[in-house]
C-alpha positions as CSV (number, residue, x, y, z in Angstrom):
1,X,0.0,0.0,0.0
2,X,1.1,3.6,-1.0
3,X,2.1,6.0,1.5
4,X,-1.1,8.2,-0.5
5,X,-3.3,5.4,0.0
6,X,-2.7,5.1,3.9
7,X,-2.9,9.0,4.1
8,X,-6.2,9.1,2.4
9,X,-7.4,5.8,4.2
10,X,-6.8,7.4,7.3
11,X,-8.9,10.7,6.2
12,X,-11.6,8.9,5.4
13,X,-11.9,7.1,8.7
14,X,-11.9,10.3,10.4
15,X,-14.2,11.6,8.1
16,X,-16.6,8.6,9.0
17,X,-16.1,9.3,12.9
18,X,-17.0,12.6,12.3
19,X,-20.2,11.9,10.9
20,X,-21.1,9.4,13.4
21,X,-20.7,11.1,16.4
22,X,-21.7,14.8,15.0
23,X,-25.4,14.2,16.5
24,X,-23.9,13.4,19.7
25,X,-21.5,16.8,20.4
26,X,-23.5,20.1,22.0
27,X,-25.2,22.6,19.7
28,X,-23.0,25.0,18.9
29,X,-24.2,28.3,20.3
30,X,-26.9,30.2,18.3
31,X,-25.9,33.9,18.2
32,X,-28.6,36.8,19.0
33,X,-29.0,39.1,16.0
34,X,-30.5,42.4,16.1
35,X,-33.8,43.1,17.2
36,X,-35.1,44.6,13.4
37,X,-35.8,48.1,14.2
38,X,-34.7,50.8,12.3
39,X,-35.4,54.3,11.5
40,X,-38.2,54.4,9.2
41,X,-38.6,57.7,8.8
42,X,-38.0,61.5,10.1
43,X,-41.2,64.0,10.2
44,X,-40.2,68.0,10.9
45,X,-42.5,69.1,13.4
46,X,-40.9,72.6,14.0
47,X,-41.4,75.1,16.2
48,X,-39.3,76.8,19.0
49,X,-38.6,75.6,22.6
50,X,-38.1,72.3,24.5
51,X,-39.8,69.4,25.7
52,X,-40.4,66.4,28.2
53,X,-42.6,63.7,27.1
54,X,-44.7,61.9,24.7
55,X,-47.6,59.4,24.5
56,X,-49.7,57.7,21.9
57,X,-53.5,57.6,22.3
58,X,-53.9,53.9,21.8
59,X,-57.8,54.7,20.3
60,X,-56.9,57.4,17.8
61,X,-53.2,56.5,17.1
62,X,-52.3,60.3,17.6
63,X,-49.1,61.5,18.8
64,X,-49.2,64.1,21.7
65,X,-46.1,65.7,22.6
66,X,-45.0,68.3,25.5
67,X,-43.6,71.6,23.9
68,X,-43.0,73.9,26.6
69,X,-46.0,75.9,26.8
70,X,-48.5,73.9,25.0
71,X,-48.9,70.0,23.6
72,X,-49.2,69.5,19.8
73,X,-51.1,66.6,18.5
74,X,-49.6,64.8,15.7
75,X,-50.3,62.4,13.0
76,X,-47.7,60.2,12.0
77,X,-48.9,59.1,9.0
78,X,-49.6,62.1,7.5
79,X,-46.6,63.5,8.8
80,X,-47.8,66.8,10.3
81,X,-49.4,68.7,13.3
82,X,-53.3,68.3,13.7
83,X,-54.0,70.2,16.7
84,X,-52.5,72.1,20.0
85,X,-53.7,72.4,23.5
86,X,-52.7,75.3,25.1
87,X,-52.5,76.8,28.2
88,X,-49.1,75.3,30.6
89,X,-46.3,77.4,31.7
90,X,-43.9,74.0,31.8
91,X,-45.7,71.5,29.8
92,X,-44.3,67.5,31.1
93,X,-46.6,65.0,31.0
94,X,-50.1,63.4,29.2
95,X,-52.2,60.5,29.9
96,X,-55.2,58.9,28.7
97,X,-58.8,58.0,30.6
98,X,-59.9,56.4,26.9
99,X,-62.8,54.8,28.6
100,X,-63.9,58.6,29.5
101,X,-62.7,59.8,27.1
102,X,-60.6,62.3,28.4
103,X,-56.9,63.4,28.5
104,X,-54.7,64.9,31.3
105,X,-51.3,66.7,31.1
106,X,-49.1,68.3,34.0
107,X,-47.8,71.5,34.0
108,X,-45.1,71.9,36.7
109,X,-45.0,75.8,37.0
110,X,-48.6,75.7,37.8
111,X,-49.1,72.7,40.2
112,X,-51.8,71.8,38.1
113,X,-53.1,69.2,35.5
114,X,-55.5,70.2,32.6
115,X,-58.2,68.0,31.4
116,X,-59.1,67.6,28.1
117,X,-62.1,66.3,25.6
118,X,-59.7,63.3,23.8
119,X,-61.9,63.6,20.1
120,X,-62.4,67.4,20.2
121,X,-59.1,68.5,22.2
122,X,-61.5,70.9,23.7
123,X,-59.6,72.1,27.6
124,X,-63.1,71.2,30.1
125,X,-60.9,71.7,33.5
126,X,-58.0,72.1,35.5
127,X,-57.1,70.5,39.0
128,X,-54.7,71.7,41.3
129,X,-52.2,69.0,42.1
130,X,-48.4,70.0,43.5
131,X,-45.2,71.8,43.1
132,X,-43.7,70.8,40.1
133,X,-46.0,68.0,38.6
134,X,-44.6,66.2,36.1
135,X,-44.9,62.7,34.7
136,X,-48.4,61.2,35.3
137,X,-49.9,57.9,34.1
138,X,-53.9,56.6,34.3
139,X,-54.6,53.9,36.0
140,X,-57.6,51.4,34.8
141,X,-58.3,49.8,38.3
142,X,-58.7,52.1,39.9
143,X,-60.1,54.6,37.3
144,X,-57.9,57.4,38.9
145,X,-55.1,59.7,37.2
146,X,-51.7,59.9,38.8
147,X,-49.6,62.6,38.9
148,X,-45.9,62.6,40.7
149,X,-44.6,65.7,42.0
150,X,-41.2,66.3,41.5
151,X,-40.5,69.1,44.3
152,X,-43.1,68.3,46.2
153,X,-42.0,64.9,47.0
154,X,-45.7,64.0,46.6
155,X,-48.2,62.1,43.9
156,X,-51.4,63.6,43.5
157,X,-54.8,61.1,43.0
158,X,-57.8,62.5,40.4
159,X,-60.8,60.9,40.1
160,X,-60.9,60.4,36.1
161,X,-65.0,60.4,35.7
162,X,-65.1,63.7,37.9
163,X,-61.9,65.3,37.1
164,X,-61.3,65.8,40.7
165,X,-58.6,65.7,42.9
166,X,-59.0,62.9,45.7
167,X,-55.5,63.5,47.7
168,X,-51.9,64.8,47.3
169,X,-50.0,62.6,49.7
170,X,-45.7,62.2,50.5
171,X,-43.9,59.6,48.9
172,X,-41.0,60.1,50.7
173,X,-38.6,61.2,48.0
174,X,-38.5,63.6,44.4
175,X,-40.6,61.0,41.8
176,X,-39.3,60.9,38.4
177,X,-41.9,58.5,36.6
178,X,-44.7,55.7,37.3
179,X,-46.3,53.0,35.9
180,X,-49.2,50.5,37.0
181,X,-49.7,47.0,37.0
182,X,-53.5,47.4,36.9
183,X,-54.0,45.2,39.8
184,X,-54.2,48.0,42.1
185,X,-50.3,48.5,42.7
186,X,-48.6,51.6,41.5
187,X,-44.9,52.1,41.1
188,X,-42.7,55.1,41.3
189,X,-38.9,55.6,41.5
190,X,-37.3,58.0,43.6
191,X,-34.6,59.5,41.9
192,X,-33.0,61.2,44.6
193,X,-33.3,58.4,46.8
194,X,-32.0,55.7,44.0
195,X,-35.5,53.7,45.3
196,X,-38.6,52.7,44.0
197,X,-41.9,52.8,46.0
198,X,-45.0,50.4,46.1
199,X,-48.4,52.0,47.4
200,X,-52.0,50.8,46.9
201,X,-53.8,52.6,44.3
202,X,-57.1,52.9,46.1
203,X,-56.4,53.0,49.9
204,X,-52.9,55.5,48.5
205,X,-51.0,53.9,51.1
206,X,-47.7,52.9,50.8
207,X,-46.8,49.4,51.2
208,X,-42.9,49.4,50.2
209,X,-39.8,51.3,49.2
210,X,-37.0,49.6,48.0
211,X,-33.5,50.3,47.2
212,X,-32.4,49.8,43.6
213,X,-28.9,49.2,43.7
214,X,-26.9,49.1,41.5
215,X,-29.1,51.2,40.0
216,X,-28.2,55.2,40.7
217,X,-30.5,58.0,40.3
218,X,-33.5,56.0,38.3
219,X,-35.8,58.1,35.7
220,X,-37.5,55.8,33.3
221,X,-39.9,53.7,34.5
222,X,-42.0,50.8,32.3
223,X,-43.3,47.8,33.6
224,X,-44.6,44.1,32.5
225,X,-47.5,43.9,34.2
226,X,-48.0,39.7,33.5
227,X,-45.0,39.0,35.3
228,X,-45.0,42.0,38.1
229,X,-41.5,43.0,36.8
230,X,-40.6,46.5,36.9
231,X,-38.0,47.8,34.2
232,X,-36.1,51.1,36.1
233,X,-33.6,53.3,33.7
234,X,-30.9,54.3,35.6
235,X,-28.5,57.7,35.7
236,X,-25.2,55.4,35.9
237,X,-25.7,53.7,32.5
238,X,-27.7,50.5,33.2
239,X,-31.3,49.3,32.4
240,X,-32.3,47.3,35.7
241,X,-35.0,44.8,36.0
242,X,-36.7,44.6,39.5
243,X,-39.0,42.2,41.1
244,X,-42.6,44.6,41.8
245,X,-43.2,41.3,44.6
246,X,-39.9,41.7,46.9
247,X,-38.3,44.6,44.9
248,X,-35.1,42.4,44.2
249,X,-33.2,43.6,41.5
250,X,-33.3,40.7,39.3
251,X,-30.7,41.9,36.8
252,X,-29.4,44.9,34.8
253,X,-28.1,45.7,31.3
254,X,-26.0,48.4,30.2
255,X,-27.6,51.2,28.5
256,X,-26.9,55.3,27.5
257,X,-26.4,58.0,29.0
258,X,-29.2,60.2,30.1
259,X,-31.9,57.8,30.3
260,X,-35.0,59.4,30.5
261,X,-37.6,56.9,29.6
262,X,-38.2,53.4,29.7
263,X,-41.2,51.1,27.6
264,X,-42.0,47.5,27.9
265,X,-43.7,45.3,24.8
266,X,-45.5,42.6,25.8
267,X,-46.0,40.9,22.6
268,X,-42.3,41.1,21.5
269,X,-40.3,40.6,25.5
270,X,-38.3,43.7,24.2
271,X,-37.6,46.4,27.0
272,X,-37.0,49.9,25.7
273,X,-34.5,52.7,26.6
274,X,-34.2,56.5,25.5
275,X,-31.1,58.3,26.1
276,X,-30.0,61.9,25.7
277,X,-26.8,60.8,24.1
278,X,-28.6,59.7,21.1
279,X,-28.5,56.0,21.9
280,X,-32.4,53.6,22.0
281,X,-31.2,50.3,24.1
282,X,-33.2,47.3,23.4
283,X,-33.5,44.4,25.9
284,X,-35.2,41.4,25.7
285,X,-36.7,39.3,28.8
286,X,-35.9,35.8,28.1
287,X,-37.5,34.6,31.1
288,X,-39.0,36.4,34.1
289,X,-35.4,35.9,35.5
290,X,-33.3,36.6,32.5
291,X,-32.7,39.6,30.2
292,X,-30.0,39.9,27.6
293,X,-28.8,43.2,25.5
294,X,-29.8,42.6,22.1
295,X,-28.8,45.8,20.6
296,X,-28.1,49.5,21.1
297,X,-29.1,52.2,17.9
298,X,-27.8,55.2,17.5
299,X,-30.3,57.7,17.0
300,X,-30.1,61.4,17.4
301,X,-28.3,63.5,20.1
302,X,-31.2,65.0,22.6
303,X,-33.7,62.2,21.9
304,X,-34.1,61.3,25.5
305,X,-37.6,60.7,25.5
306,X,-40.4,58.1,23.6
307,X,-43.5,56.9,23.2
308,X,-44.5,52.8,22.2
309,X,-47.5,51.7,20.0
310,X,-48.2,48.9,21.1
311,X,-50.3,48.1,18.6
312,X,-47.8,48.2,15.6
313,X,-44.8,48.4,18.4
314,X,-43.6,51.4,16.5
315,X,-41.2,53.5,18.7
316,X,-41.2,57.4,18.4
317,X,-38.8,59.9,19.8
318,X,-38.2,63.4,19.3
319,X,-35.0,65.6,19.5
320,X,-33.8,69.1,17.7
321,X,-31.0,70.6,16.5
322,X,-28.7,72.3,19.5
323,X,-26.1,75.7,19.3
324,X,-23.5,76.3,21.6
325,X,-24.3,75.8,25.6
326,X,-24.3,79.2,27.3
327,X,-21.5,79.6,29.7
328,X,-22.0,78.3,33.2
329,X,-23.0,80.6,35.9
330,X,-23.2,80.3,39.8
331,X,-27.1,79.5,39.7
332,X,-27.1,77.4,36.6
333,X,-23.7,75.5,36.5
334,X,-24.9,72.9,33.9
335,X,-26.4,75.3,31.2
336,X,-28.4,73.4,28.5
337,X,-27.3,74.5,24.6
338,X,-29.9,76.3,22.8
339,X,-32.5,74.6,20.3
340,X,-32.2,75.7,17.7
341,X,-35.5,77.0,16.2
342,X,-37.6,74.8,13.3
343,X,-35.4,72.3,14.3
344,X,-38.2,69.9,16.2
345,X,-37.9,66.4,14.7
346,X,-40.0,63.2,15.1
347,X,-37.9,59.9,14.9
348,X,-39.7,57.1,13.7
349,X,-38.6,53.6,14.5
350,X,-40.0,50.4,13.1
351,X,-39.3,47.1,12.3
């Protein structure tokens, strides 16, 4: 026999072995791709000054965003403005009472919250809440709006049928943002205490406060309701995960910086967050235990804020165009840059 022969004799019996024992080795490990959304499109919305947040009216599909002194009402499809609810000096938040068909924002120079006719935009009432309100969120349960007092330290209860206020009461520490499990538990996080409270959205008392760490300074707040697990976006770069049961802090992935807002998808496990650097984080939850990064985009500087369809599970943001930050004084140290005006811009993120 050659010396070929008994070289390719010997591949061929390693070949052989290789075939019969290649159902018996480990699956090699399946890599995570991205998650599929892109930017789908950019809408000019205009205008001059700043802004806070932004919600979708899950009936009407409209776009309502904070400008300042006023909320514009946007189409996305078409693109454009439709209508404009004036009236705040510091324009923050809006939420929906769809069943009565009424809307409510938060103006945090007037301590007050505006109510609103959802199909006409037509302003029926305002209701004095507290210092600086600012993010607020409606809870189905127990068919009362929530607003969370920055200053204050405080949340403020309205009756949604009546439009009026049933108590301001302490929290303990400046609330950023809330969400609801509507099971009659509401969640807020403390940003200056790095915590995240649990009260009872009827009896308003509260029943826990918890400490996030690692977590530092949380803002965004989003929660999956199914599995009671809170998802908390955190000043030092991390999106944490935190059991609403015991308030353990189940795990974390790193995100931005300048988180301002956080969503949760049921129907896709993918856990959202905004960031003022111009970065959108997407999480999944692989099980109520586990979370993995999937993917970070870069979007557009300033786009710290965002609203979820859940519907369509299209993701909007909105930023501007910024000149030169003013030079730093002894009662504003951190000056923000100038927007530049007719620079507005709605971001548009699909898959």
């Amino acid at each position: 026999m050659t010396e070929r022969n008994v070289c390719v004799r010997a591949f061929l019996a390693l070949l052989l072995f290789s075939l019969l024992t290649a159902s018996h080795l480990p699956a090699a490990p399946q890599t995570t791709g991205g998650s599929g959304y892109h930017l789908i499109k950019k809408v000019k919305l205009g205008g001059t000054g700043g802004w806070d947040y932004l919600e979708v009216d899950p009936a009407t599909h409209r776009l309502f965003v904070s400008r300042g002194t006023h909320y514009v009402v946007v189409d996305p499809d078409q693109g454009k403005i439709i209508g404009d609810i004036p009236g705040s000096q510091r324009a923050h938040g809006v939420a929906f009472a769809n069943e009565f068909n009424k809307g409510f924002t938060t103006d945090g120079s007037n301590a007050d919250s505006t109510i609103f006719d959802l199909t006409s935009l037509k302003v029926l009432d305002k209701v004095k809440t507290d210092k600086d309100s600012d993010a607020v969120i409606y809870d189905p349960f127990s068919k009362r709006v929530f607003t969370f007092n920055g200053d204050a330290n405080t949340a403020s209860a309205i009756d949604a049928a009546s439009g009026k206020l049933v108590s301001t009461f302490p929290l303990g520490g400046g609330p950023e943002f809330g969400a609801t499990d509507g099971k009659g538990k509401i969640f807020v996080n403390l940003e200056d205490k790095s915590s995240l409270v649990k009260f009872d959205a009827k009896t308003l008392k509260i029943e826990n406060t918890w400490p996030l760490a690692p977590c530092e300074s949380p803002s965004g707040l989003a929660i999956d309701a199914a599995h009671e697990i809170l998802v908390v976006g955190c000043q030092n770069k991390l999106m944490a995960f935190v059991d609403g049961n015991s308030g353990k802090v189940l795990g974390t992935v790193p995100i931005g910086q300048g988180v301002d807002a956080n969503r949760f998808d049921p129907a896709t496990g993918y856990a959202f967050a905004s960031c003022g650097d111009g970065t959108l984080t997407i999480a999944h939850e692989d099980s109520p235990t586990k979370f993995s990064l999937v993917e970070m985009i870069q979007t557009q500087r300033g786009a710290r804020t965002m609203a979820l369809e859940y519907a369509s599970h299209t993701v909007y943001l909105v930023t501007a165009e910024f000149g030169p930050a003013p030079e730093p004084t002894k009662d504003n140290p951190r000056p923000r840059p100038a927007v530049l005006p007719d620079t507005f811009t709605l971001l548009i993120y699909g898959k």
